[in-house]
C-alpha positions as MATLAB code, in Angstrom:
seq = 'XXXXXXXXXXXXXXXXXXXXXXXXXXXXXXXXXXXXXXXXXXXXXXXXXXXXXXXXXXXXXXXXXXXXXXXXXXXXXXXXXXXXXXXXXXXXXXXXXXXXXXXXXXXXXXXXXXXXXXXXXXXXXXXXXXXXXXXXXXXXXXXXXXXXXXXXXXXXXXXXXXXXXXXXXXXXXXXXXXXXXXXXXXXXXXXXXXXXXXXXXXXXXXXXXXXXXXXXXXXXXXXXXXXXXXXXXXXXXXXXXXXXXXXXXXXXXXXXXXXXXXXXXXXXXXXXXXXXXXXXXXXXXXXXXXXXXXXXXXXXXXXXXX';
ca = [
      -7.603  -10.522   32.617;
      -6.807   -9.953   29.154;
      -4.905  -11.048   25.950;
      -1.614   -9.625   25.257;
      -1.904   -9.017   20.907;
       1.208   -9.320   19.556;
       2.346   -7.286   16.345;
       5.326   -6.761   14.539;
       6.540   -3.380   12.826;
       8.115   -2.610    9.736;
       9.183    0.366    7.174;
       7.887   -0.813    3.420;
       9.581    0.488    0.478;
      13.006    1.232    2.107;
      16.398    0.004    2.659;
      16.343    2.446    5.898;
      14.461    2.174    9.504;
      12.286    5.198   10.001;
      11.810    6.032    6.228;
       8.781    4.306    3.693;
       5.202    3.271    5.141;
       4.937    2.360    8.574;
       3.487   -0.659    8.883;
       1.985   -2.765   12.396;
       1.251   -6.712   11.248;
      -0.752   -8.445   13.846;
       0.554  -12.192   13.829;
      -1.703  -13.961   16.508;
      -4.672  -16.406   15.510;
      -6.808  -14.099   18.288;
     -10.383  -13.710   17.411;
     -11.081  -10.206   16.666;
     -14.420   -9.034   15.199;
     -14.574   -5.809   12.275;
     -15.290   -3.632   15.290;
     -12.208   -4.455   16.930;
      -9.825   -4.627   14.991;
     -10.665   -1.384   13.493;
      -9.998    0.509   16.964;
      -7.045   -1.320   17.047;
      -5.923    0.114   13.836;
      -6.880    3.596   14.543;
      -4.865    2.924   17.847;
      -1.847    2.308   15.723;
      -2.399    5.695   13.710;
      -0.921    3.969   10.381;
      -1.433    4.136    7.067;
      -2.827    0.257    7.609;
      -2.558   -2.747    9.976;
      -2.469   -5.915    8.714;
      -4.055   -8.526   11.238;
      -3.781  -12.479    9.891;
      -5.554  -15.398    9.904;
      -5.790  -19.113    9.095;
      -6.292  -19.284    4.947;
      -9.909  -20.060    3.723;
      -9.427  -20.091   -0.440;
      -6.384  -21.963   -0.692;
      -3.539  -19.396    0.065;
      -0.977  -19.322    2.391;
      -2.477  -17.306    5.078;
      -5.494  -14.433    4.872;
      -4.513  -10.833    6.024;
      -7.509   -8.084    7.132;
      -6.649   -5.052    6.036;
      -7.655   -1.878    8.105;
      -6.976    1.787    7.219;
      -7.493    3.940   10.563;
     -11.257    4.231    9.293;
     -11.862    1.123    7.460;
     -11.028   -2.448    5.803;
      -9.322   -2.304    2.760;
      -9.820   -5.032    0.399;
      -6.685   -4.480   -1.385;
      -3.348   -2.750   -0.439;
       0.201   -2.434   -1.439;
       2.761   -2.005    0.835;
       1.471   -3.951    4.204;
       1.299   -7.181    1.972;
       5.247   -6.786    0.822;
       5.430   -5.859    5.173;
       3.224   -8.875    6.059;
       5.274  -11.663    4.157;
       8.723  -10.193    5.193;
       7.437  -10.286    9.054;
       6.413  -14.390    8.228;
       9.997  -14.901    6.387;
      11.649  -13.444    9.736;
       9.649  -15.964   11.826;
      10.278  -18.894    9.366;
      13.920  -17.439    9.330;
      13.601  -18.375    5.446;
      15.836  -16.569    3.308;
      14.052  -16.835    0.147;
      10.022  -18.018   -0.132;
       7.029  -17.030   -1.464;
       3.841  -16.529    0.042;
       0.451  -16.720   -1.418;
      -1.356  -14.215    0.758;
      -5.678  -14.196    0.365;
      -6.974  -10.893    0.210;
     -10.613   -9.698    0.008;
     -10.284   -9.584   -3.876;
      -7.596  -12.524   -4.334;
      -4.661  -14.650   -3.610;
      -1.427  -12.581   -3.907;
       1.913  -14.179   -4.031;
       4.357  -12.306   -2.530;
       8.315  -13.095   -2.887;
      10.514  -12.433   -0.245;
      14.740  -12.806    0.151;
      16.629  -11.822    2.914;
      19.365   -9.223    2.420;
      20.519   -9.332    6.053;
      19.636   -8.738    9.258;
      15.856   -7.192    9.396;
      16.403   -6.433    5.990;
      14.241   -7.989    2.700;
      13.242   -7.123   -0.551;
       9.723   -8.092   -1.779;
       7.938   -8.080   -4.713;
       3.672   -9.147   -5.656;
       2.065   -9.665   -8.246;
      -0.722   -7.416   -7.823;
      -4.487   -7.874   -9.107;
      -5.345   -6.162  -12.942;
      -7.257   -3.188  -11.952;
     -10.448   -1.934  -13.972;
      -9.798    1.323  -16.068;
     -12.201    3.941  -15.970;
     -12.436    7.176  -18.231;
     -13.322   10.444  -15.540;
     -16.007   12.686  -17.196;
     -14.504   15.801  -18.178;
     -16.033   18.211  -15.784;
     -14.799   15.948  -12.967;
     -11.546   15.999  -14.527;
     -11.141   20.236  -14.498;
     -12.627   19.853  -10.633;
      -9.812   18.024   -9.425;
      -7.264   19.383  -11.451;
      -8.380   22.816   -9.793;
      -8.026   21.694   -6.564;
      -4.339   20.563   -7.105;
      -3.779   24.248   -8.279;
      -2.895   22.448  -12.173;
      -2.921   23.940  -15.143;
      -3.455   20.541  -16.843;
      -3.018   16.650  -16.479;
      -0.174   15.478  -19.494;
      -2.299   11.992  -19.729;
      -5.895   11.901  -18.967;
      -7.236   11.869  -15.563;
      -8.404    8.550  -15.517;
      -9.728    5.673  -12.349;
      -7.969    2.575  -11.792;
      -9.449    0.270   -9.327;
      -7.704   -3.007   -8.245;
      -9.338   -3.464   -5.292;
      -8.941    0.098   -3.652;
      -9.476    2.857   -6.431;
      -7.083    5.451   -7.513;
      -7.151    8.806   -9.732;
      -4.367   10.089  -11.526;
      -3.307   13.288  -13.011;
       0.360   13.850  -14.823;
       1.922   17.036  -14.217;
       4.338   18.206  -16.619;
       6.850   18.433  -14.200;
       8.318   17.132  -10.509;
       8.395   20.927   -9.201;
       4.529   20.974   -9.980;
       4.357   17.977   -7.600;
       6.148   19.036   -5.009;
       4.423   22.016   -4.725;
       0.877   20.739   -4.571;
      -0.521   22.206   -1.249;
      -3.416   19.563   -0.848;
      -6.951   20.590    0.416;
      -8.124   17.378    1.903;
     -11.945   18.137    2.083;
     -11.910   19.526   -1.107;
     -10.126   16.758   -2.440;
     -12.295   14.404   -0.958;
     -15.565   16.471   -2.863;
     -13.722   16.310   -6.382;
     -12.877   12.910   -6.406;
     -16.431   11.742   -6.142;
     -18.639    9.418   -4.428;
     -16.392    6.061   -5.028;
     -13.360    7.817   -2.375;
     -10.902    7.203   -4.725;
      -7.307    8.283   -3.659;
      -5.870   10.991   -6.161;
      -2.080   10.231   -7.328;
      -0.054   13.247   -8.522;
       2.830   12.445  -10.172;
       5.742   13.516  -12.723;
       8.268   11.866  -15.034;
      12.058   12.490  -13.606;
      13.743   10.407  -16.572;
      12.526    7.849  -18.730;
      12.078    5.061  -16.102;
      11.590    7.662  -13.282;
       8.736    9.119  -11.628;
       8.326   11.424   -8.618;
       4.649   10.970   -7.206;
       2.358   11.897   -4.807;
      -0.945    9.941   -3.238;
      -3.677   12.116   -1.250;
      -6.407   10.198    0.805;
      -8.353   12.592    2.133;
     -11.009   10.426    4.245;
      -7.850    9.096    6.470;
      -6.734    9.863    9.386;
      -2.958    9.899    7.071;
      -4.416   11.998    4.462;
      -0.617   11.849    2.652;
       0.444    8.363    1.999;
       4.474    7.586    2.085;
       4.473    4.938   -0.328;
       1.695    3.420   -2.002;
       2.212    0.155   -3.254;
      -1.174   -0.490   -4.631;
      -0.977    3.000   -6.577;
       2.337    2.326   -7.829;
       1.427   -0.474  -10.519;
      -1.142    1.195  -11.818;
       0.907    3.979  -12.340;
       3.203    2.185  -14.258;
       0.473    0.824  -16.221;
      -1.119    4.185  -16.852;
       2.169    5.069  -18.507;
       2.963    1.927  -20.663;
      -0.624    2.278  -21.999;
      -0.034    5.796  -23.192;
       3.290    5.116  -24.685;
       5.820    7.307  -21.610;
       7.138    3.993  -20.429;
       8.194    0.456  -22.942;
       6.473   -2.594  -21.518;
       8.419   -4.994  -19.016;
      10.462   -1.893  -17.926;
      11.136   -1.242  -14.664;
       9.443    1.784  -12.991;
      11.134    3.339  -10.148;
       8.629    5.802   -7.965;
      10.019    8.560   -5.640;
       7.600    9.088   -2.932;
       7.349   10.319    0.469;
       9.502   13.066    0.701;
       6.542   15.575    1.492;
       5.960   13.613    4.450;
       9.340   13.019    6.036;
       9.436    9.554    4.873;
      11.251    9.556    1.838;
      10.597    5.848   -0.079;
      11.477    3.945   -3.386;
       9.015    2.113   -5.211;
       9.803   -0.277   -8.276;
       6.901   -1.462  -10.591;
       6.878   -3.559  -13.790;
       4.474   -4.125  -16.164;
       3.529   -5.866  -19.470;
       1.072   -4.072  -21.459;
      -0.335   -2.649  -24.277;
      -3.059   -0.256  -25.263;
      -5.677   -2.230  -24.463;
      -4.355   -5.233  -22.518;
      -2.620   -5.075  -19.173;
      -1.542   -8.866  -18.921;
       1.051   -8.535  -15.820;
       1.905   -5.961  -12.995;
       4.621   -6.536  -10.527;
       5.188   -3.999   -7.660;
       8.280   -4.117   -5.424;
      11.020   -2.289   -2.408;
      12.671   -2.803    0.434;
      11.227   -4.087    3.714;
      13.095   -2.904    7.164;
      11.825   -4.674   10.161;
      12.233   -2.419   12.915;
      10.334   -4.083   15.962;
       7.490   -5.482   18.293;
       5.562   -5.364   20.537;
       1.954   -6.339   22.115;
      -1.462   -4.912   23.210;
      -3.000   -5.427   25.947;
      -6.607   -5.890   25.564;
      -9.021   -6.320   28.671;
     -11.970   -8.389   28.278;
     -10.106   -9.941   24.924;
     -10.266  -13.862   25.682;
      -7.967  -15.597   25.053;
      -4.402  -14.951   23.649;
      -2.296  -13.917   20.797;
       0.951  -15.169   20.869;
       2.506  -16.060   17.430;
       3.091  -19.567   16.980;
       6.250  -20.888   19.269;
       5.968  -17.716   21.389;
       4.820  -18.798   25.140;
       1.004  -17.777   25.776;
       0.766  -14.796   28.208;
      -2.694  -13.520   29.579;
      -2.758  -10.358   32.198;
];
């Protein structure tokens, strides 16, 4: 005997099934422990899984976040995933949803455009901004195979950290052959994920995100990199603040996505970052998990054991 784990799946940051982030959102109240869930996660082979459960700091509901190898305490696009997979159960076509997070309560607006299709949009947390040490710096940017970085390298961290380095054009991104290991050595003890990216226009970008201690080294769409992205860019005067970013990602992985990011900034002061894109729900399913009491139906859904 066993529960049956049910889990929804969706494509983040597209208007089209089998393009963006793949996504699995586990919607049961189940009682998992760290252990667990993290096999379940590598199971799923995604860039995360999202598993819920009842709200503890005054949100909505709390969502786990698991990479194949490890919680997250922040991420991007399986939030936007997570509250268009509730709006589809609460068959709401416009709500928001204050999600708790291991560094915060993210609200998250949803609206239907029709069927098993929503756009989404979070305010995401203001991330610390780090200078990288020169040395450090010319490491990484000889890994990439650049010649130089058009802003400096520098470390965001908003609850997962990222590097980023401006090439001084999309061709330079594209052709990036990554060397994950070596990646992994010049980005330094705090496993931050390294961002590539170039300006296509003046509210464009094409980018890139390597994290090379995953078991999907090359992300499809990074919602937690995209803001501070855009924030990188209004603080150095490439992008006006309150204009809307839009990201082109994905495309050296099959999985071409669109990512949208606004913020209000200045020099010195990031006040605001909104990240947003298109959520396709494309299915669901369950697990079954021997020795797992108990069950894991979503609520309504008639409890099943085997």
């Amino acid at each position: 005997m066993g529960a049956l784990v049910q889990y929804d799946l969706a494509d983040v940051f597209t208007d089209t099934a089998l393009g963006g982030n793949q996504l699995a959102v586990f919607t049961g109240t189940v009682a998992v422990d760290p252990g667990l869930m993290q096999a379940i996660a590598l199971e799923m082979n995604l860039s995360e899984t999202v598993f819920l459960r009842p709200a503890e700091a005054g949100g909505d509901i709390r969502a786990k976040l698991y990479s194949t190898v490890t919680e997250v305490d922040f991420a991007g696009h399986p939030l936007l995933g997570t509250a268009a997979v509730l709006a589809q159960h609460q068959a709401a076509d416009e709500t928001t949803l204050h999600i708790e997070t291991n560094v915060g309560v993210v609200p998250v607006t949803t609206r239907r455009l029709g069927e098993d299709r929503y756009t989404a949009w979070m305010r995401q947390p203001l991330p610390k901004v780090s200078p990288v040490p020169d040395e450090q710096a010319a490491g990484l940017l000889a890994v990439l195979g650049l010649q130089q970085s058009l802003l400096p390298v520098t470390l965001y961290d908003a609850g997962i950290p990222h590097l980023y380095v401006m090439a001084d054009s999309p061709e330079a991104v594209r052709a990036v052959v990554p060397d994950f290991p070596a990646l992994g050595r010049a980005a330094g003890p705090g496993r931050a994920r390294i961002n590539v990216f170039a300006l296509t226009g003046p509210d464009t970008a094409v980018t890139r995100m390597f994290s090379p201690y995953d078991r999907v080294p090359e992300d499809p769409a990074c919602g937690s990199a995209a803001g501070p992205l855009a924030a990188h860019l209004v603080r150095h005067g490439f992008l006006a603040s309150g204009v809307q970013l839009t990201l082109s990602q994905g495309e050296a992985v099959n999985r071409p996505s669109t990512l949208y990011a606004q913020v209000v900034a200045d020099q010195d002061d990031i006040q605001s970052i909104d990240v947003g894109g298109g959520v396709r729900l494309i299915g669901s399913g369950r697990l079954r998990l021997p020795g797992l009491g108990g069950s894991a139906a979503r609520p309504g859904d008639r409890t099943e054991t085997a």
